[in-house]
N, C-alpha and C positions, 0 to 999 in steps of 0.2 A: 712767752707770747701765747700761750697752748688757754690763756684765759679769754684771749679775743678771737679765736677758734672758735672759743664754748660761746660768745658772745655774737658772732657771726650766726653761729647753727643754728641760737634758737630765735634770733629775730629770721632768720629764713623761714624757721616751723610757723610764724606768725604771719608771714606774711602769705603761705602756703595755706596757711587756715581762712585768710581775708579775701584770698580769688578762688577756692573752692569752695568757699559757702557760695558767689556767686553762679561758679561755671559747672559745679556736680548737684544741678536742681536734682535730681534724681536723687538723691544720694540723702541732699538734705531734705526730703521732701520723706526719708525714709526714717531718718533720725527725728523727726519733727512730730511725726505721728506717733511713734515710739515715747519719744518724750511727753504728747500729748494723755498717751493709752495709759499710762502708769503716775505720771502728775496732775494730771487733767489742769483745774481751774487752779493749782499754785501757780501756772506761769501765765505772766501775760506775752504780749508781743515781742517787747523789746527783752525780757528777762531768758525768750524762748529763743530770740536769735545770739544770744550771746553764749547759749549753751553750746549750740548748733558749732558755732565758729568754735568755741574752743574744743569740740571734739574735733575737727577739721585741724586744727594746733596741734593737738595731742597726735595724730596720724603724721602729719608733717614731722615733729619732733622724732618719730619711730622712723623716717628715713634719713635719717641725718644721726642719729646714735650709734650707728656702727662704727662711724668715724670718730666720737667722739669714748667711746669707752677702752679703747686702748690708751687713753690719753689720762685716764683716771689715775689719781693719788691722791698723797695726803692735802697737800695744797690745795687741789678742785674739789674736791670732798670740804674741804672747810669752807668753802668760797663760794660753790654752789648748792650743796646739801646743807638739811636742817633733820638731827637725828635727835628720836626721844624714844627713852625706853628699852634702851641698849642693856640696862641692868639687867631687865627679867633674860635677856638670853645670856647673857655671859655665867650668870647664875646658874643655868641651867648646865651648860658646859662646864662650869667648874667641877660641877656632879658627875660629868664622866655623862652623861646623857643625850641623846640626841635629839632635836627639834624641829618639827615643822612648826616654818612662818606660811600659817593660812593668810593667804590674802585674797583679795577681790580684784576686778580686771580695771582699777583705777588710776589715775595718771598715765605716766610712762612707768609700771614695771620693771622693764629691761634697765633702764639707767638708775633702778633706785637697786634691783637685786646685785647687778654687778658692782656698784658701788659699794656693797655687803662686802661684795668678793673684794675687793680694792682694799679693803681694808683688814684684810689678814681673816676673815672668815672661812670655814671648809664649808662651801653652799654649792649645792645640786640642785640641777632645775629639775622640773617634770615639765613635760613640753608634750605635747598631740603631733603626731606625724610620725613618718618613718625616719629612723637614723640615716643622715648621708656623709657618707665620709668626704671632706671636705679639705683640701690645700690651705693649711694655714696663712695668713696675710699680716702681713707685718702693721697696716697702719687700719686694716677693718676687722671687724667683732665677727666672730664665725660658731654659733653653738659646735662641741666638739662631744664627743662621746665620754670622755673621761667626767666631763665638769657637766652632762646632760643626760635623764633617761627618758629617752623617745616613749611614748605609749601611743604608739600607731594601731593596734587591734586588739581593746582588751575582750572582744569576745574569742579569741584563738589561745585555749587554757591553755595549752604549751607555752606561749608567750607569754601569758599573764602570771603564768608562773613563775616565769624569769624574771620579770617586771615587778613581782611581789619578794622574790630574793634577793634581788640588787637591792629593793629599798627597804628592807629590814635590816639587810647588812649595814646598808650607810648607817643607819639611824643608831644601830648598834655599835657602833663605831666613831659615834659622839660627832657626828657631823650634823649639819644645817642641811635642811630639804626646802624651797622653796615650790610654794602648791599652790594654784586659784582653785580656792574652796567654792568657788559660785560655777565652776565650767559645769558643765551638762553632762560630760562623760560619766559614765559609771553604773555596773550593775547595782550597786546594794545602793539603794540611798532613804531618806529621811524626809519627812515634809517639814517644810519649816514656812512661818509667815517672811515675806520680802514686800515691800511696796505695798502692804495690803490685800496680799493674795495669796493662795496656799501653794507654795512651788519645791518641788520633788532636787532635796540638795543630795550630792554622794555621799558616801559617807564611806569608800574604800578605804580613804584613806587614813581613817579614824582607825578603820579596823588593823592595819597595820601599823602606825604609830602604838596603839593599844599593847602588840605583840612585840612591838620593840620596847618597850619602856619608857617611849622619847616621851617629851613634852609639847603641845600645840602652843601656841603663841602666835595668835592672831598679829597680820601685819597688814597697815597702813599706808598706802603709797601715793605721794600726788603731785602734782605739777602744773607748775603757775608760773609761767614765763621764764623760763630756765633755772627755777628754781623748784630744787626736787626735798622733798617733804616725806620721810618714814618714820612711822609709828609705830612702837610694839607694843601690844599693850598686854597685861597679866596673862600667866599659863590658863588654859580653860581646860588641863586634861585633869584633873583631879574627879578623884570617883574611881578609878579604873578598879578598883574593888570591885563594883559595882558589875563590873561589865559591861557586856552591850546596851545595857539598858541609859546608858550613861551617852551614848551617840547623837542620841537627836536631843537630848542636854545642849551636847556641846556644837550640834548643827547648827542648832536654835539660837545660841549666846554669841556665836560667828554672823549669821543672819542678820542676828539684831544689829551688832555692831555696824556692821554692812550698809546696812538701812540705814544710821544716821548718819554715815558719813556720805552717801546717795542724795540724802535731800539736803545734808547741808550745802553739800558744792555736786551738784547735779553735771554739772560742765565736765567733771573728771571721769564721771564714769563710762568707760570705753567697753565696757560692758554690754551699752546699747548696742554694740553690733553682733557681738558674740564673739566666740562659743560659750554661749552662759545661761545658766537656768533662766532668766530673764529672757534671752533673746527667745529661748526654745519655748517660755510659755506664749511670749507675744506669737510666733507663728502657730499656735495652736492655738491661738483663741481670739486672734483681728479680727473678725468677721464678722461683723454686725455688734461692735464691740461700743460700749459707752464710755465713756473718756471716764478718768477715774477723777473722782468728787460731784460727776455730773448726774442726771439725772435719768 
């Protein structure tokens, strides 16, 4: 029965997205302009409220998945997941290596990474905030310290020390790191094109991946009506001969990728709210802004 659960949850996320496009005008009045500032003249009306609702979908689905990711295994994974691209990392594992899957803030995330974990994966979040030690729950999802590395102040180098330890270790240790390449955090970063604009992406993470050996492998995440979509697609760390010079290479080739999966299905990216290079250039630069395509 644990599939009319999954089938309950996410027609709740839909229907959650169908009265808060009406009743959070604020909200969407905020997504609307966002989506206006960055796609201008590709949407018209009806293309712009469909986006709108299904970000509204995608946040309803985010409250209803804690309940439903203890419930994951083989069975829901085949029933509700759609996986491609699984070779390039097992590949990489067989190497003894360890990998970040770069991804962007698309779909629901949370039910596409933990369904990694479901499946016999060693996958580590990176996650923004402070650790909180937490009472485990038998039937709700609870980020935990073990399977999560908080990066709550990377400007306190004592911390970020420790934070740059732990994930050299993992990576060195042939395990799976899960990382949003597009968040805003971070001292070193890269400029890369996004949406037609020139926006400042990190690149910490490169520089430690680099120092560990691991491999990048851009990952893919999306979600369409309870049905969850992961992509992995080719390693983009080759070069590291090369060095640093090689980072905003592979900012750039993440970016890109970024981008067309952005305008293909604009609806998924949850992005628009942040914490994302995106959201962080919209509030640095709304102000007198011309809608993009426009004139």
């Amino acid at each position: 029965m644990k599939w009319l659960f999954f089938k309950l949850a996410f027609f709740y996320a839909r229907v959650y997205g169908y009265f808060c496009y009406y009743r959070k005008k604020r909200r969407r009045k905020e997504i609307e302009d966002k989506f206006t500032f960055f796609l201008g003249e590709r949407l018209d009306s009806r293309k712009r409220k469909e986006m709108v609702r299904h970000i509204f979908e995608l946040r309803g689905s985010r409250k209803v998945m804690h309940y439903l990711i203890p419930l994951l295994d083989d069975r829901m994974i085949k029933k509700f997941f759609k996986l491609e691209g699984f070779h390039h990392l097992n590949q990489v594992l067989r190497e003894g290596r360890g990998v970040v899957l770069m991804a962007g803030h698309l779909g629901n995330p949370h039910l596409a990474f933990c369904g990694v974990r479901s499946m016999g994966y060693p996958l580590i979040l990176i996650k923004g905030g402070a650790p909180r030690q937490v009472e485990p729950q038998k039937f709700r999802y609870r980020e935990n310290l073990e399977d999560t590395i908080f990066i709550h102040d990377i400007y306190d180098p004592e911390l970020a020390a420790d934070y740059k330890e732990r994930i050299i270790e993992t990576l060195r240790s042939g395990k799976v790191i899960h990382y949003y390449g597009d968040t805003k955090e971070g001292k070193r970063k890269e400029r890369a094109t996004f949406l037609g604009r020139e926006m400042d992406f990190p690149t910490g993470m490169v520089l430690l991946a680099h120092r560990a050996g691991a491999a990048i492998i851009p990952c893919i995440h999306l979600y369409d009506q309870g049905r969850i979509t992961i992509l992995l697609k080719e390693p983009i760390d080759h070069g590291w001969e090369k060095g640093e010079g090689e980072y905003k290479r592979i900012v750039s080739e993440f970016s890109k990728l970024l981008e067309s999966y952005v305008l293909q299905y604009p609806e998924q990216y949850m992005g628009i709210y942040g914490p994302t290079v995106l959201a962080y250039y919209y509030r640095s630069h709304r102000k007198g802004f011309a809608p993009a395509g426009g004139k």
